[in-house]
C-alpha positions in Angstrom: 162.3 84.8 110.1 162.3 87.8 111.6 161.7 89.0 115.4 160.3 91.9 117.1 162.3 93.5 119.3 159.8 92.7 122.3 160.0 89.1 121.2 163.4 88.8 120.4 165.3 85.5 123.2 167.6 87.8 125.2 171.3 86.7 126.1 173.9 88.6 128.2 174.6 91.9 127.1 178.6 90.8 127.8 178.4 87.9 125.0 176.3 90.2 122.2 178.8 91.5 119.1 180.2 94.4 119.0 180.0 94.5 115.0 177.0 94.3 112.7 175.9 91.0 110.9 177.1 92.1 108.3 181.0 92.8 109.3 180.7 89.4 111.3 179.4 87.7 107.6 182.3 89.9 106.2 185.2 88.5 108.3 183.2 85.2 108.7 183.7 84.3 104.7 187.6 86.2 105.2 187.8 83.2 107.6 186.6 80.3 104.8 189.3 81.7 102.8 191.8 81.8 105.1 190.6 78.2 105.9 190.7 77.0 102.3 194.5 78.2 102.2 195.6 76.7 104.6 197.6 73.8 104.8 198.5 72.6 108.3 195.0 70.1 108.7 194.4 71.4 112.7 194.9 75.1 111.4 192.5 74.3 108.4 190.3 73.0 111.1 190.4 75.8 113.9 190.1 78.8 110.7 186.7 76.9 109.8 185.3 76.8 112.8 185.9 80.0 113.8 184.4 81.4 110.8 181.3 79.5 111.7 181.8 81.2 115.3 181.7 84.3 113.5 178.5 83.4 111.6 176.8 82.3 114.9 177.8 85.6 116.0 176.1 86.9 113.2 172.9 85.6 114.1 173.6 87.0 117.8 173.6 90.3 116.8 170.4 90.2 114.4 168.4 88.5 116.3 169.0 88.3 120.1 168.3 91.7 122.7 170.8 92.2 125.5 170.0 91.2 128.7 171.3 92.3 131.9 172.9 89.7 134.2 176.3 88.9 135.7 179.4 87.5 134.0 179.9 84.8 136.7 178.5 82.4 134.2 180.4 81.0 130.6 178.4 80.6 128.4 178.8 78.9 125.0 178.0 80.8 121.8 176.2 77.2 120.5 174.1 76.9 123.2 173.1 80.9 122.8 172.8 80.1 118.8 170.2 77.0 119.5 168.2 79.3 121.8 167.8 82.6 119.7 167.4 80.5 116.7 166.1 76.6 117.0 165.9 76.1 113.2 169.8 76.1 113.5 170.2 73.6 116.4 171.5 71.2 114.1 174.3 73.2 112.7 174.7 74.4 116.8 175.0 70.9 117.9 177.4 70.0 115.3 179.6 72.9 116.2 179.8 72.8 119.7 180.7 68.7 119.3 184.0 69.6 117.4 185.2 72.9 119.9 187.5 70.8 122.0 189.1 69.6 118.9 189.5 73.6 117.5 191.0 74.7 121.2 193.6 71.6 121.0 194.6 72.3 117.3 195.0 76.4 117.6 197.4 74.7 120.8 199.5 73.1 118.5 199.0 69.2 119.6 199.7 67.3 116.5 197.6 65.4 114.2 194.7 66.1 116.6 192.5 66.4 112.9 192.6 64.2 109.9 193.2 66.1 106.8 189.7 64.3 106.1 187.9 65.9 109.1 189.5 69.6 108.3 187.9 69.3 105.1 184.8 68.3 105.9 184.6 70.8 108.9 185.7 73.7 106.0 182.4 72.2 104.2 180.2 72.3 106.8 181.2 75.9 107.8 180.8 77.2 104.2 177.3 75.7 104.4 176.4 77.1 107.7 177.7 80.4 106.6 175.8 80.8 103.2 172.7 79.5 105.7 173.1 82.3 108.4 173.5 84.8 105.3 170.2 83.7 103.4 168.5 83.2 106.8 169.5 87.2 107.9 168.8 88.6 104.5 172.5 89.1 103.9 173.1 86.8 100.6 176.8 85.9 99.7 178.3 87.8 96.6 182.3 87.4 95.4 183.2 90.8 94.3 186.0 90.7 91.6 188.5 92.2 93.5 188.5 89.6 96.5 186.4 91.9 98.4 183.3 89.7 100.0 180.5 91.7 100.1 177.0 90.4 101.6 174.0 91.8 99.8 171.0 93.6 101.4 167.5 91.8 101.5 166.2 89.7 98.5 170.1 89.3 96.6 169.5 85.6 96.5 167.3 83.6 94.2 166.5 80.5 97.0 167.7 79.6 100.4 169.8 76.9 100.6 169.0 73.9 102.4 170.5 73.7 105.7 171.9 71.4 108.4 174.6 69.7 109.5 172.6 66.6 107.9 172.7 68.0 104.3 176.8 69.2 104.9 177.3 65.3 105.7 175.9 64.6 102.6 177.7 66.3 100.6 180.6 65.6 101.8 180.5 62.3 101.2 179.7 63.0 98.1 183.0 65.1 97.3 185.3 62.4 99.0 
């Protein structure tokens, strides 16, 4: 779905990207990997959800126009995601519900995740990731040397089906 720029929602210029979709996609998926690797459960926890910070971000930069107003306000990059794009609201919601839990674990308070809930947060970001890719036209390919590389328009064959919904799923599925 794409938007004119004279239709695009507008956000704070302060809270818009500096990088391209693509780069955010780029370091998004180095995140899942880091993620993946990672052993402690809260630091498997706060490595997913900050590559699916990086994928909201993602979706910023395509798709919301800068608008000026002070900083004096914080805003949340879930809130931002469910206004530029409402078809993601679920994966927003989902998100935003497990911040607290990233900000305690990156502070080091113990067993503030189960290794069950790192896991399925790692799922759910993968999902949301390969989702923001299809949805910007930026579709997921491994290169063989590690490299991730996102491919321009029309690189996948379908668009996966999304929401936090469908990651529950099939994460119960896996356990």
């Amino acid at each position: 779905m794409s938007t004119s720029p004279a239709q695009a929602p507008t956000v704070p210029a302060h809270v818009l990207p500096h990088r391209t979709p693509a780069q955010l996609l780029v370091v998004a998926r180095d995140g899942l990997a880091e993620a993946a690797h990672t052993r402690p459960d809260g630091l498997r926890y706060a490595a997913a959800h900050l590559a699916a910070l990086r994928a909201a971000a993602a979706v910023l930069a395509a798709r919301a126009r800068p608008a000026p107003t002070r900083r004096n306000r914080i805003t949340s990059v879930w809130v931002l995601l469910a206004t530029v794009a409402p078809e993601l609201d679920e994966w927003a919601a989902l998100f935003a519900a497990g911040a607290s839990k990233r900000a305690a674990a990156e502070a080091g308070i113990p067993r503030v995740v189960t290794a069950r809930e790192a896991d399925d947060l790692l799922r759910a970001a993968e999902q949301f990731v390969t989702v923001v890719e299809t949805a910007l036209g930026l579709a997921h390919q491994p290169a063989f040397d590690g490299l991730h590389r996102p491919l321009r328009p029309g690189g996948s064959d379908a668009a996966p089906r999304s929401g936090p919904a469908v990651a529950r799923r099939s994460g119960a599925a896996a356990a």
